[in-house]
HTML snippet that shows the backbone in 3Dmol.js (N, CA, C, O; Angstrom):
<script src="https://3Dmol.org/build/3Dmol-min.js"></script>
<div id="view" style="width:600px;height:400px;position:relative"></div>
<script>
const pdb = `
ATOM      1  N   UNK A   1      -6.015 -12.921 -22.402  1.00  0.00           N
ATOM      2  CA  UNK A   1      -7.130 -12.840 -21.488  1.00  0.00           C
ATOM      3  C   UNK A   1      -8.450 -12.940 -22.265  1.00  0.00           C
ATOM      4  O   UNK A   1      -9.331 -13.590 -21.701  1.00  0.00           O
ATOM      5  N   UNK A   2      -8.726 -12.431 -23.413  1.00  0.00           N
ATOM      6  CA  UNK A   2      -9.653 -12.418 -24.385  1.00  0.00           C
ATOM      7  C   UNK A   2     -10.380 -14.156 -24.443  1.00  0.00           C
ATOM      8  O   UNK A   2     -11.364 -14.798 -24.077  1.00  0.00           O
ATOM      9  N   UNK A   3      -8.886 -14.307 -25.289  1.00  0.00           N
ATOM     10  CA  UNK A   3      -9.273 -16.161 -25.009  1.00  0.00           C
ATOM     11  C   UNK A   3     -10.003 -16.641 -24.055  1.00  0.00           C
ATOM     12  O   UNK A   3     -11.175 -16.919 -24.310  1.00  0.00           O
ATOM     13  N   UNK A   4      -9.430 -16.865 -22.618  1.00  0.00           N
ATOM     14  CA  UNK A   4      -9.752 -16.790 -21.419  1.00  0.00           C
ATOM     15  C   UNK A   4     -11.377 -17.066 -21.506  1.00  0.00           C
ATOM     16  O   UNK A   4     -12.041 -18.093 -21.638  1.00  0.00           O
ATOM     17  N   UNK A   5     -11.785 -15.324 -21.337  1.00  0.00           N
ATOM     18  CA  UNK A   5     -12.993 -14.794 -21.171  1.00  0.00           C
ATOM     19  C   UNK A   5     -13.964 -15.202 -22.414  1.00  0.00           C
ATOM     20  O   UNK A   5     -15.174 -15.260 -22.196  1.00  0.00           O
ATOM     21  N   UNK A   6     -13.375 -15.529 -23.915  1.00  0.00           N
ATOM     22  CA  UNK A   6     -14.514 -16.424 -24.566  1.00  0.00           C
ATOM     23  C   UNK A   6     -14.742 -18.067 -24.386  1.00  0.00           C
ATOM     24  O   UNK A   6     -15.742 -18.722 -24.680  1.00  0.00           O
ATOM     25  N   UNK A   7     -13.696 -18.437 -23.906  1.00  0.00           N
ATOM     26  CA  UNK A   7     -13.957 -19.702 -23.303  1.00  0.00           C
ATOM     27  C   UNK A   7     -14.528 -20.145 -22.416  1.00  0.00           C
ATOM     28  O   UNK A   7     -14.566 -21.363 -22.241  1.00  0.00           O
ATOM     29  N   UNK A   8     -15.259 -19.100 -21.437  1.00  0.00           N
ATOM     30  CA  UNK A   8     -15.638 -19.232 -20.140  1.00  0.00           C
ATOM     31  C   UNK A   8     -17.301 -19.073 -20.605  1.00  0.00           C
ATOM     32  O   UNK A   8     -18.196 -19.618 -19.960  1.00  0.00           O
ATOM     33  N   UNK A   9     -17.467 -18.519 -21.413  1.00  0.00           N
ATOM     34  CA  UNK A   9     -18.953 -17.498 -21.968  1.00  0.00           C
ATOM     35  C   UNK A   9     -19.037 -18.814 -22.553  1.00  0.00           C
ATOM     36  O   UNK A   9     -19.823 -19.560 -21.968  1.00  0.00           O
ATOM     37  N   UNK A  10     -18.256 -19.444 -23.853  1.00  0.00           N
ATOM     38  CA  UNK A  10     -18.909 -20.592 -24.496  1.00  0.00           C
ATOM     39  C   UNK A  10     -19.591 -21.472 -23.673  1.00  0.00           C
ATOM     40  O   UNK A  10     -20.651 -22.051 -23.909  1.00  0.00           O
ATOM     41  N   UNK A  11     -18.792 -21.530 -22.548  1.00  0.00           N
ATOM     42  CA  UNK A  11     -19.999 -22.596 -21.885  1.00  0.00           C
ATOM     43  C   UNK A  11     -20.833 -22.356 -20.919  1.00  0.00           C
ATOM     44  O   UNK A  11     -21.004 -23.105 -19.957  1.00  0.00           O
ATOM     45  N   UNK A  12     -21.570 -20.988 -21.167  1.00  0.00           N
ATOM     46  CA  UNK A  12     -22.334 -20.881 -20.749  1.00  0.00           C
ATOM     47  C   UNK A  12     -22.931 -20.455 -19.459  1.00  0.00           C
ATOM     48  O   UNK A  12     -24.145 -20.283 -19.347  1.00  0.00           O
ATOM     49  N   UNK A  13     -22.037 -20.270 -18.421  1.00  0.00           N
ATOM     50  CA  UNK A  13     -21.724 -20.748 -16.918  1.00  0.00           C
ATOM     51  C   UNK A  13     -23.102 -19.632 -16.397  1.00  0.00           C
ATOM     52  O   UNK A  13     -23.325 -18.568 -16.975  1.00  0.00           O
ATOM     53  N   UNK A  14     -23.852 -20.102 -15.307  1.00  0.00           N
ATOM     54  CA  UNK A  14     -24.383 -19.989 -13.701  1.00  0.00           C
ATOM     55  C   UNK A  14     -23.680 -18.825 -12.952  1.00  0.00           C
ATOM     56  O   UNK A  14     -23.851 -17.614 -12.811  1.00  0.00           O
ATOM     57  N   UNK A  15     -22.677 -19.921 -12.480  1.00  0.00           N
ATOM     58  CA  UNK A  15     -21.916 -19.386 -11.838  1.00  0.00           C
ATOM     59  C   UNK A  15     -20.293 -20.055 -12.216  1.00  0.00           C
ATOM     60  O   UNK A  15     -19.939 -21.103 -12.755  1.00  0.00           O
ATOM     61  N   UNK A  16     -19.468 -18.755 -11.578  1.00  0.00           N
ATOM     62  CA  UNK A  16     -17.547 -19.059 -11.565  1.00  0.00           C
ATOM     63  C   UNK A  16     -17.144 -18.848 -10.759  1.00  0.00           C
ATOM     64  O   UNK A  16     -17.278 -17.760 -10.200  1.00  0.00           O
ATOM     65  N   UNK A  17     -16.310 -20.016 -10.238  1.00  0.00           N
ATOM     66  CA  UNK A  17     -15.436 -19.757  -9.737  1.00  0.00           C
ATOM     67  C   UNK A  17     -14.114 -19.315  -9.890  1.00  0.00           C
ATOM     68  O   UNK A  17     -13.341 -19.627 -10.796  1.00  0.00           O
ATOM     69  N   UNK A  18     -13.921 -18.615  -9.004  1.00  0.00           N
ATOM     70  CA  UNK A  18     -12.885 -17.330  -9.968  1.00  0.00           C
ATOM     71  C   UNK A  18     -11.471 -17.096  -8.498  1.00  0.00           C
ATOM     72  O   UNK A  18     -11.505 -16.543  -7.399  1.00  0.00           O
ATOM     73  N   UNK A  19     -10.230 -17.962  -9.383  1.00  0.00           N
ATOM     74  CA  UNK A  19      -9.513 -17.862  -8.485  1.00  0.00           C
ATOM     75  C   UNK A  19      -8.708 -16.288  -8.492  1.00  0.00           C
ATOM     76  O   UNK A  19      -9.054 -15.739  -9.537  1.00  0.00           O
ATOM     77  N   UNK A  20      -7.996 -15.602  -7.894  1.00  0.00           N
ATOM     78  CA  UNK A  20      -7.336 -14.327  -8.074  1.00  0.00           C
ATOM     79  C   UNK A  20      -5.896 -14.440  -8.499  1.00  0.00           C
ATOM     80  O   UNK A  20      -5.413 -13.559  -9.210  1.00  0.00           O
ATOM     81  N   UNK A  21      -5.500 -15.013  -8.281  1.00  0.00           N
ATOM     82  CA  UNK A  21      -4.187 -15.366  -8.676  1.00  0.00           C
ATOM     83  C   UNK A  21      -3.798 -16.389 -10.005  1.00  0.00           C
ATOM     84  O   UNK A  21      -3.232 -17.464  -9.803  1.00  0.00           O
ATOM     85  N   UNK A  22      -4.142 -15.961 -11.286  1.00  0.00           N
ATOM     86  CA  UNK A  22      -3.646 -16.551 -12.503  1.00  0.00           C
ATOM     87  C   UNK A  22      -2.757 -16.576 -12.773  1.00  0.00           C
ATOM     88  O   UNK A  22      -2.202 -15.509 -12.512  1.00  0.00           O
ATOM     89  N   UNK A  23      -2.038 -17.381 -13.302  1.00  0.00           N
ATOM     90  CA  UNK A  23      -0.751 -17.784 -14.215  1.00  0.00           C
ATOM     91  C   UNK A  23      -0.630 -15.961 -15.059  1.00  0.00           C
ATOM     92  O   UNK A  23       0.081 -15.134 -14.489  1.00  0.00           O
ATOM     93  N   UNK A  24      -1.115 -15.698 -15.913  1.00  0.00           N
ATOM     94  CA  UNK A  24      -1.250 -14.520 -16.613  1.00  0.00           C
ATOM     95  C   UNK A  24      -1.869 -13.143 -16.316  1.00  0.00           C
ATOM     96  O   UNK A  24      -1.924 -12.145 -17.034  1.00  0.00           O
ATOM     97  N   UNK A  25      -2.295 -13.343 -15.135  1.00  0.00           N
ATOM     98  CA  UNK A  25      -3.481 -12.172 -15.101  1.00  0.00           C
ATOM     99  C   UNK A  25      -3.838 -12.337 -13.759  1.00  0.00           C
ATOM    100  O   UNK A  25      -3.312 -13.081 -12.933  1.00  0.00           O
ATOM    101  N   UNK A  26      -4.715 -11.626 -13.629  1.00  0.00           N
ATOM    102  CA  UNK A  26      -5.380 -11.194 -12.421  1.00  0.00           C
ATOM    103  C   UNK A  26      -7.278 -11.486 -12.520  1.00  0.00           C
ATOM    104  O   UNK A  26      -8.133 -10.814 -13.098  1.00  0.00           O
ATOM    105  N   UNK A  27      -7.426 -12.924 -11.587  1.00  0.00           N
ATOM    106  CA  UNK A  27      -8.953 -13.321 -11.701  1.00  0.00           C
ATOM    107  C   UNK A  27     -10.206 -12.143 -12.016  1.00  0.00           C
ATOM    108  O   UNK A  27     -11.235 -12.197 -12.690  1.00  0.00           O
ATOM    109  N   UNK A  28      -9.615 -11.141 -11.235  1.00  0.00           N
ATOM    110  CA  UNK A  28     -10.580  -9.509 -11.051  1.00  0.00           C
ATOM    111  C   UNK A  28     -10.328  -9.084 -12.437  1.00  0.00           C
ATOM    112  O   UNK A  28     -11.285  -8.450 -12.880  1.00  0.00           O
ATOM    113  N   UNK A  29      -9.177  -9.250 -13.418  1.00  0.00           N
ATOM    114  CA  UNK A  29      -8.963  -8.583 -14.628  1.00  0.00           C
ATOM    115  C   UNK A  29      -9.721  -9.728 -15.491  1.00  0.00           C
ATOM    116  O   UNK A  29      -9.835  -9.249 -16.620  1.00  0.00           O
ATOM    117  N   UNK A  30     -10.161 -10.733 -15.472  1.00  0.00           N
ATOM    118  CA  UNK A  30     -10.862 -11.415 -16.135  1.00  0.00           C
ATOM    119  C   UNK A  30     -11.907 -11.115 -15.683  1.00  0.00           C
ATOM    120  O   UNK A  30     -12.734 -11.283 -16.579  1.00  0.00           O
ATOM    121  N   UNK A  31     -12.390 -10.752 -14.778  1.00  0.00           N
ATOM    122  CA  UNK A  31     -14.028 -10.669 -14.501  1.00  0.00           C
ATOM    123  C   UNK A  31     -14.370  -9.421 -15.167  1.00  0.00           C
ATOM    124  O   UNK A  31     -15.537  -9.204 -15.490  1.00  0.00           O
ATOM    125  N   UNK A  32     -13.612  -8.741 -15.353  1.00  0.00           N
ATOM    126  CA  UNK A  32     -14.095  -7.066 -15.892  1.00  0.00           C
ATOM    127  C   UNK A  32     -13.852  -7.408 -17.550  1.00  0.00           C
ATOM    128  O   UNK A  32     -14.524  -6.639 -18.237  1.00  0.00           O
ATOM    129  N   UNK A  33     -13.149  -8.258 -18.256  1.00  0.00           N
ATOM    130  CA  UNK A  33     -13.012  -8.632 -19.561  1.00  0.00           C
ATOM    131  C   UNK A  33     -14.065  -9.292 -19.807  1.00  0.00           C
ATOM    132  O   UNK A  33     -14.553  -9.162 -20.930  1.00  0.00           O
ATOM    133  N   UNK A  34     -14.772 -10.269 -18.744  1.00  0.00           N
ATOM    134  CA  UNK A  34     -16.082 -11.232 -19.265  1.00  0.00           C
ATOM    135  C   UNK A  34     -16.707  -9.740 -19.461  1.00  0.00           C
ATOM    136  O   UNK A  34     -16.854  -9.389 -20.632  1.00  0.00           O
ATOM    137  N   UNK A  35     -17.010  -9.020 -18.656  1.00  0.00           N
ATOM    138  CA  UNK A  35     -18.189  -8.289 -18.711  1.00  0.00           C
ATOM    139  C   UNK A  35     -18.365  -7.463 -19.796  1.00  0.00           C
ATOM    140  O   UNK A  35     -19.483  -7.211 -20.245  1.00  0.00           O
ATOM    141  N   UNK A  36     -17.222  -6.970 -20.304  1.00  0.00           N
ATOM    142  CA  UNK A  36     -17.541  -5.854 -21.655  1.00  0.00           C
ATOM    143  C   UNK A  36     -17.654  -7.018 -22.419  1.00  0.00           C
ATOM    144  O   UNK A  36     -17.472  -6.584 -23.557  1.00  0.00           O
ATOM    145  N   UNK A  37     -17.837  -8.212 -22.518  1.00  0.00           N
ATOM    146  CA  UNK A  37     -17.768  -8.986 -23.939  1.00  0.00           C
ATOM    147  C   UNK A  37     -19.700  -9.505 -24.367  1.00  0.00           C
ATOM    148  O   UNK A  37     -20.311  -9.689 -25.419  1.00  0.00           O
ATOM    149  N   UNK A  38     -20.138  -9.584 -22.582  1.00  0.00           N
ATOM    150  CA  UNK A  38     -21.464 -10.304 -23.171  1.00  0.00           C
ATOM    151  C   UNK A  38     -22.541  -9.381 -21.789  1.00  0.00           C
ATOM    152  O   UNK A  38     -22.163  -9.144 -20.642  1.00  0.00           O
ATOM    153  N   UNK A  39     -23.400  -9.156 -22.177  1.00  0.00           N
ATOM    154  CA  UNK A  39     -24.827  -8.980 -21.446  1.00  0.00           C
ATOM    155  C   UNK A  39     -25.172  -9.928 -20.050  1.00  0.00           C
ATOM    156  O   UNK A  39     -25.285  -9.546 -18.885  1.00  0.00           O
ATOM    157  N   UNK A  40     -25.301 -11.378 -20.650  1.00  0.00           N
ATOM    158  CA  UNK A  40     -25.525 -11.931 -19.591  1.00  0.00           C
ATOM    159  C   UNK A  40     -24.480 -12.341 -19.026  1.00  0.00           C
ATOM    160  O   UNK A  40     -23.530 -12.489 -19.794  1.00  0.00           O
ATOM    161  N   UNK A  41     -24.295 -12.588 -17.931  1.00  0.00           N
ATOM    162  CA  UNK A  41     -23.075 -12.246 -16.622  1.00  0.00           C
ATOM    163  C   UNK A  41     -23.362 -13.758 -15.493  1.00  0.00           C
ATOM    164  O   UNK A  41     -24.164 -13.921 -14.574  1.00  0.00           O
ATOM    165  N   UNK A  42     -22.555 -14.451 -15.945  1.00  0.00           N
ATOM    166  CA  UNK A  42     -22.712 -15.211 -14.463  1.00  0.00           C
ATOM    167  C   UNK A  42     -22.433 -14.509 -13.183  1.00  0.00           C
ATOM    168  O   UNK A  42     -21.908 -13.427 -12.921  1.00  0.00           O
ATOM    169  N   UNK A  43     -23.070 -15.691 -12.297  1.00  0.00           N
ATOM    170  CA  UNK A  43     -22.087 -14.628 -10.682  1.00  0.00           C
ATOM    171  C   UNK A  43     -21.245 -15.107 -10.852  1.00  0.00           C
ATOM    172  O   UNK A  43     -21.142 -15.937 -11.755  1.00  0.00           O
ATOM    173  N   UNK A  44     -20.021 -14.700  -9.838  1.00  0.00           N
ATOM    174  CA  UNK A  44     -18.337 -14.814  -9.979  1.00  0.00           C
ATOM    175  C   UNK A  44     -18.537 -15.444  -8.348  1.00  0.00           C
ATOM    176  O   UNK A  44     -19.439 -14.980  -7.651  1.00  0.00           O
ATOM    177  N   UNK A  45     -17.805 -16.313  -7.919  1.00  0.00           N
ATOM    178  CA  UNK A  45     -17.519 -16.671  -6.552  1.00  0.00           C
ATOM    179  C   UNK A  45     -16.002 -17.002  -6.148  1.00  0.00           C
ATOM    180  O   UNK A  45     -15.337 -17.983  -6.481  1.00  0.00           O
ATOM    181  N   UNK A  46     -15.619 -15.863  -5.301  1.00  0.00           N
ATOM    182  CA  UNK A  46     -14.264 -15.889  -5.585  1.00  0.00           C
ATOM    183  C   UNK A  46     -13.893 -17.296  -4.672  1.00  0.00           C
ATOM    184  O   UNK A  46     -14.453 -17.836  -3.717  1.00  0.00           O
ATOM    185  N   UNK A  47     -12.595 -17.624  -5.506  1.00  0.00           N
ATOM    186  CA  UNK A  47     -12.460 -18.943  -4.973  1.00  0.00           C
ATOM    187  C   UNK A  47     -10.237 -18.885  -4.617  1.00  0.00           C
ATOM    188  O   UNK A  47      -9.396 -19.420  -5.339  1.00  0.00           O
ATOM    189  N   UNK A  48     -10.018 -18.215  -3.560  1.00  0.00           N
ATOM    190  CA  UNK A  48      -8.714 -17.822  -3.983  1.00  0.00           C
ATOM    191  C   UNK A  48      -8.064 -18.218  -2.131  1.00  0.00           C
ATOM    192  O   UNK A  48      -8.301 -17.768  -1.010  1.00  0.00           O
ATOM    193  N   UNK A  49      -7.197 -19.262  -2.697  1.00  0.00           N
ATOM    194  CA  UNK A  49      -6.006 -18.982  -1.223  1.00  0.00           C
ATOM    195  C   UNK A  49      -5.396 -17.840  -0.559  1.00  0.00           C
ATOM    196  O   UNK A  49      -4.738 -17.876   0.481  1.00  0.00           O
ATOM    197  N   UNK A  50      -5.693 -16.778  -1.298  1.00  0.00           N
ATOM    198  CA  UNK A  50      -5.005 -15.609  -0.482  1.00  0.00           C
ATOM    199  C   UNK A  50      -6.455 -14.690  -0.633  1.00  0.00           C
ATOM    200  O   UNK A  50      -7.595 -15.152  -0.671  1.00  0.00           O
ATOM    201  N   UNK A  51      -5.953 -12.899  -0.722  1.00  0.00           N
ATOM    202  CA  UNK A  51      -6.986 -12.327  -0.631  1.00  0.00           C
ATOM    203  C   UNK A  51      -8.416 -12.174  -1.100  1.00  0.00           C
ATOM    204  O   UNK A  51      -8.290 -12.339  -2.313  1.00  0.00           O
ATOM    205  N   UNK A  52      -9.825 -11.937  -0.848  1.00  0.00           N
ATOM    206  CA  UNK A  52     -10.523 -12.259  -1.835  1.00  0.00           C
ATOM    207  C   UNK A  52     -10.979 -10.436  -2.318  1.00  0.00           C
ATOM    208  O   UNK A  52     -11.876 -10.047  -3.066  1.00  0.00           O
ATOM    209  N   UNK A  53     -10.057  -9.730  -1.618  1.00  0.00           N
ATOM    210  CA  UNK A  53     -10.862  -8.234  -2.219  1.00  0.00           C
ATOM    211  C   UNK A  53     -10.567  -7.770  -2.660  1.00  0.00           C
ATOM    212  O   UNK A  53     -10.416  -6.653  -2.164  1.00  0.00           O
ATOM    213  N   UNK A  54     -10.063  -7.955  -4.220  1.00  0.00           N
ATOM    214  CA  UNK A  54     -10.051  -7.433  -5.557  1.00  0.00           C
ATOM    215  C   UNK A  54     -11.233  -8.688  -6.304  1.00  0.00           C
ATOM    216  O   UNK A  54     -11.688  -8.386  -7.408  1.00  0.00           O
ATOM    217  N   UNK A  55     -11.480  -9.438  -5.954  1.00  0.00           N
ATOM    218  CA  UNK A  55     -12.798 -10.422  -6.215  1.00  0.00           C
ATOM    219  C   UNK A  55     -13.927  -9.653  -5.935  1.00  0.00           C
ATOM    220  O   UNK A  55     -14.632  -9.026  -6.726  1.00  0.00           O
ATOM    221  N   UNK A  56     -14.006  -9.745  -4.957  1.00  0.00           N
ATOM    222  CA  UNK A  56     -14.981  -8.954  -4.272  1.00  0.00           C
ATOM    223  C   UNK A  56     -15.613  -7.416  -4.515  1.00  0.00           C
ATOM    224  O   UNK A  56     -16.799  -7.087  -4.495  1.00  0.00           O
ATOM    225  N   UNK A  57     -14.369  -6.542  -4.761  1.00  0.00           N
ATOM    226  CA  UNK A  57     -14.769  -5.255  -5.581  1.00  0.00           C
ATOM    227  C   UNK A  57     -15.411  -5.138  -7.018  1.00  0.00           C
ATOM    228  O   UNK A  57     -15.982  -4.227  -7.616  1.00  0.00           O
ATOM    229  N   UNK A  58     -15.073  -6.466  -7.325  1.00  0.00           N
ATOM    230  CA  UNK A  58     -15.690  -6.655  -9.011  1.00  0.00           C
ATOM    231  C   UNK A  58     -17.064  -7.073  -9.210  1.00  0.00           C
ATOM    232  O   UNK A  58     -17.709  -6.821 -10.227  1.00  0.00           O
ATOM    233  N   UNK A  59     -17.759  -8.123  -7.583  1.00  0.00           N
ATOM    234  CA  UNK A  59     -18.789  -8.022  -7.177  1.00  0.00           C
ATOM    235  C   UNK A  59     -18.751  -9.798  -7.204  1.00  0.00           C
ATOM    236  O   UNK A  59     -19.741 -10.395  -7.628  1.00  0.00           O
ATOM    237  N   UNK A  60     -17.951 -10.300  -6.885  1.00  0.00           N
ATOM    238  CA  UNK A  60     -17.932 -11.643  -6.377  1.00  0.00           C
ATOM    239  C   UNK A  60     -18.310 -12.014  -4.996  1.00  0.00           C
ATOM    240  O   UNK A  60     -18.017 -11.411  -3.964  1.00  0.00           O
ATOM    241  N   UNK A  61     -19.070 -13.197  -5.146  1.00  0.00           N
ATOM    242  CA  UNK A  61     -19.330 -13.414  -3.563  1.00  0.00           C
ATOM    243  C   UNK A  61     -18.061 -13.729  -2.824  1.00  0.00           C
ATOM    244  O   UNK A  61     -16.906 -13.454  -3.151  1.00  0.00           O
ATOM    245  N   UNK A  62     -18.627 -14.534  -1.469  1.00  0.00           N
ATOM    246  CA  UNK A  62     -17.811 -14.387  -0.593  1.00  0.00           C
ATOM    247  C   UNK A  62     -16.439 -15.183  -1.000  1.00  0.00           C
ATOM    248  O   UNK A  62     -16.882 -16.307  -1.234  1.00  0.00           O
ATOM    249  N   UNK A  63     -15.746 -15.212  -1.107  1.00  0.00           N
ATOM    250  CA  UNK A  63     -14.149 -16.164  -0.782  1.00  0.00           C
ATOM    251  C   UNK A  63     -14.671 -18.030  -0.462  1.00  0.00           C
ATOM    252  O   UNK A  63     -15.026 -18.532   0.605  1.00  0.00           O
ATOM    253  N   UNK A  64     -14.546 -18.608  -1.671  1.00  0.00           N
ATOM    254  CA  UNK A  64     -14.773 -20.098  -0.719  1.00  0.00           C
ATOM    255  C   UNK A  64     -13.478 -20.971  -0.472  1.00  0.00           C
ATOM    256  O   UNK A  64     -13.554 -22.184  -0.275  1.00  0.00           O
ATOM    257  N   UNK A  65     -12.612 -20.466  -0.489  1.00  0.00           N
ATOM    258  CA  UNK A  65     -11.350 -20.414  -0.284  1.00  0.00           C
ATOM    259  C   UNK A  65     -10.685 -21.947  -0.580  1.00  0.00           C
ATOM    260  O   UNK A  65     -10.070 -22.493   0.335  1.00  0.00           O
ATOM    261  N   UNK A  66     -10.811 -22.519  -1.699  1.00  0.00           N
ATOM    262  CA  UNK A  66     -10.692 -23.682  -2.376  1.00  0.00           C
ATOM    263  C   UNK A  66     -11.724 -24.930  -1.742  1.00  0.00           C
ATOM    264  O   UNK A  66     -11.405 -26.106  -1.566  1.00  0.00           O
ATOM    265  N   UNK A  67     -12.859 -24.381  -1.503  1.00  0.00           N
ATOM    266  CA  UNK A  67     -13.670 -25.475  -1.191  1.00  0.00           C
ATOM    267  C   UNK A  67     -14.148 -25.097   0.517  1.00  0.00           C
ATOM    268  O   UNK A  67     -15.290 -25.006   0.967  1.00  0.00           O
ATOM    269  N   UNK A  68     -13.260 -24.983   0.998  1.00  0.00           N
ATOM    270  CA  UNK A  68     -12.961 -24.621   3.026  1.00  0.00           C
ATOM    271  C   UNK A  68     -14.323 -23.894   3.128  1.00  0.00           C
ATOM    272  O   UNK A  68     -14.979 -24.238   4.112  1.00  0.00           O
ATOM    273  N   UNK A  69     -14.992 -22.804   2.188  1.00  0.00           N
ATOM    274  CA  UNK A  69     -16.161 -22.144   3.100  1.00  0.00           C
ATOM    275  C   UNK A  69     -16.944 -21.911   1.915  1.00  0.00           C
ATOM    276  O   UNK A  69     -16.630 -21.138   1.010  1.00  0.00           O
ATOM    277  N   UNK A  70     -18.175 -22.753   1.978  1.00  0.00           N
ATOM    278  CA  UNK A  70     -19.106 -22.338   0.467  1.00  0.00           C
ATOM    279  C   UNK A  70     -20.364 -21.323   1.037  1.00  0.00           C
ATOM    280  O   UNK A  70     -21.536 -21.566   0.749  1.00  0.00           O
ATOM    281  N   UNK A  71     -20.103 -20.557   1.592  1.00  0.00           N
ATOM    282  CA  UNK A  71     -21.165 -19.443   2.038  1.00  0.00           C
ATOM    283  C   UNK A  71     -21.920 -18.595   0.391  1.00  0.00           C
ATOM    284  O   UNK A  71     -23.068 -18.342   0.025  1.00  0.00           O
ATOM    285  N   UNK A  72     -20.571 -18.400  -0.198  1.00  0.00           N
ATOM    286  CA  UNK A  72     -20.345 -17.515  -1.255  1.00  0.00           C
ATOM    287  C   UNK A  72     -20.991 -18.553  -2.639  1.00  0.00           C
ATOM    288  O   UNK A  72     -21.826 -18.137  -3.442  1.00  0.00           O
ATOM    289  N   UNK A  73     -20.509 -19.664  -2.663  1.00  0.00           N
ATOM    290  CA  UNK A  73     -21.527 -20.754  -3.643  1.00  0.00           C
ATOM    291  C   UNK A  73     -22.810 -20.254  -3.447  1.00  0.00           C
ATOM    292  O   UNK A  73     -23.426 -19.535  -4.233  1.00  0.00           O
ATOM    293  N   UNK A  74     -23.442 -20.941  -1.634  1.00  0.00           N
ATOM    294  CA  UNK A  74     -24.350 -21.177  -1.726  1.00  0.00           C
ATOM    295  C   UNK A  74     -25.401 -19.876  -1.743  1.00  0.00           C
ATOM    296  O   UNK A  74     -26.624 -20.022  -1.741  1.00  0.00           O
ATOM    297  N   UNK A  75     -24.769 -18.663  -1.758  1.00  0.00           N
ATOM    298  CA  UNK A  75     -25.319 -17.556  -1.696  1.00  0.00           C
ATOM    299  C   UNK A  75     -25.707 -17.410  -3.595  1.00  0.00           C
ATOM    300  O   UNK A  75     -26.757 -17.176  -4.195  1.00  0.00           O
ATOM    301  N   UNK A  76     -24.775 -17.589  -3.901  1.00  0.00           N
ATOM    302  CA  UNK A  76     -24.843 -17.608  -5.498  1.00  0.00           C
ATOM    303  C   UNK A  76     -25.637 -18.671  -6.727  1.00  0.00           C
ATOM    304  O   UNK A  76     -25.764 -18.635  -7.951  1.00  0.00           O
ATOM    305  N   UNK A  77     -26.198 -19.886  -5.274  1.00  0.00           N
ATOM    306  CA  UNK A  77     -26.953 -20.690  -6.171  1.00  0.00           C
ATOM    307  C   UNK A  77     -28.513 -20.182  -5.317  1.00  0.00           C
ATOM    308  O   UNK A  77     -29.498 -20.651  -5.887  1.00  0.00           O
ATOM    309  N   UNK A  78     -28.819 -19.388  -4.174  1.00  0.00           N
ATOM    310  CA  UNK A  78     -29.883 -18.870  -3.826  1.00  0.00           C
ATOM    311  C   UNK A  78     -30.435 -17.704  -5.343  1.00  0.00           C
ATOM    312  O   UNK A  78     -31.427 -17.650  -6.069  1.00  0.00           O
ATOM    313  N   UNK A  79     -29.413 -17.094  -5.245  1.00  0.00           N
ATOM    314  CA  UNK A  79     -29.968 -16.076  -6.694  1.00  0.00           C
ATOM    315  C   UNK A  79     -30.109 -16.672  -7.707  1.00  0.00           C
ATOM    316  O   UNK A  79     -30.699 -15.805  -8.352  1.00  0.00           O
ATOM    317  N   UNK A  80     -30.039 -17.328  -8.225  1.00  0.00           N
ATOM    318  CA  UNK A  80     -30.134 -18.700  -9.339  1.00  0.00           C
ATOM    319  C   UNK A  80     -31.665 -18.989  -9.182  1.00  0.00           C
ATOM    320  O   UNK A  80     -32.549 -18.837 -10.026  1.00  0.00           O
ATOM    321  N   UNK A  81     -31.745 -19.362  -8.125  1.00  0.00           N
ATOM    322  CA  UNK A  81     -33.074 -19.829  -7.645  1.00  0.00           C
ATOM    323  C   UNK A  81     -34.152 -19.088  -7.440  1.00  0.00           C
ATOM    324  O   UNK A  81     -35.277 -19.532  -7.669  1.00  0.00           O
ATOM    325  N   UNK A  82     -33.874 -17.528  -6.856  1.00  0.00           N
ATOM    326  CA  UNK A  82     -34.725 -16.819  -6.852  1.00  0.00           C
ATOM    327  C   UNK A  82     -35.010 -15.847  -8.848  1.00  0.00           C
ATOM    328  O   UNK A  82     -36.032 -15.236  -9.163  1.00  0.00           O
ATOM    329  N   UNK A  83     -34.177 -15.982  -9.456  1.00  0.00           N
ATOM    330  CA  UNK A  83     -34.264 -15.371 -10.922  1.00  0.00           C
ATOM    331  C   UNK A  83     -33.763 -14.544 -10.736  1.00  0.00           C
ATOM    332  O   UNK A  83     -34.333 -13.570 -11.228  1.00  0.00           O
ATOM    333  N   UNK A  84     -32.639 -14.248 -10.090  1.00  0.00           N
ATOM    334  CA  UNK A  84     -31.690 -13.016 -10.211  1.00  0.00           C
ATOM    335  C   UNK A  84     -30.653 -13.043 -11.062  1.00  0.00           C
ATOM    336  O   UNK A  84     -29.607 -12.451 -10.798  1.00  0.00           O
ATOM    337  N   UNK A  85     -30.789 -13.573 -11.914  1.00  0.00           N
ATOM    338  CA  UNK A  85     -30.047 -13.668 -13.157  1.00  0.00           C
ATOM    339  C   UNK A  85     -29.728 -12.699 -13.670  1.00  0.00           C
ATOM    340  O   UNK A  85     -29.096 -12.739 -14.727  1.00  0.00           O
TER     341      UNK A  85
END
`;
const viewer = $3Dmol.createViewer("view");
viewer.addModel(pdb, "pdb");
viewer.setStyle({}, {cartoon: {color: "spectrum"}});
viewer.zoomTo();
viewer.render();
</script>
């Protein structure tokens, strides 16, 4: 998961989309690994075919549920815009 979470930081990201259901892990257990590793924090936008609230408790926007509802993007590129970084 380490891996994971420095590969995601190298580039830098805005924003992630962050599915919940990994091959290895749990999307919510990577979002809490990005966070002890670095200061600055993209938003997370959960992006998952099934539930989105273990996303969501970690403080991901809404569910865009592989594309089907970008409420949660576009909420996450408004804070972008306003400097809520």
């Amino acid at each position: 998961m380490d891996k994971s979470a420095e590969e995601i930081l190298a580039l830098k990201p805005d924003i992630v989309l962050m599915d919940q259901g990994l091959i290895d892990f749990d999307g919510s257990d990577l979002v809490r690994c990005i966070r002890t590793m670095s200061s600055k924090q993209p938003y997370y936008v959960a992006n998952t075919g099934g539930s989105d609230r273990e996303l969501r408790n970690e403080g991901a926007f809404t569910n865009c549920d592989k594309g089907k509802n970008l409420v949660g993007v576009m909420q996450a590129i408004e804070c972008l815009k306003e400097g809520n970084v």
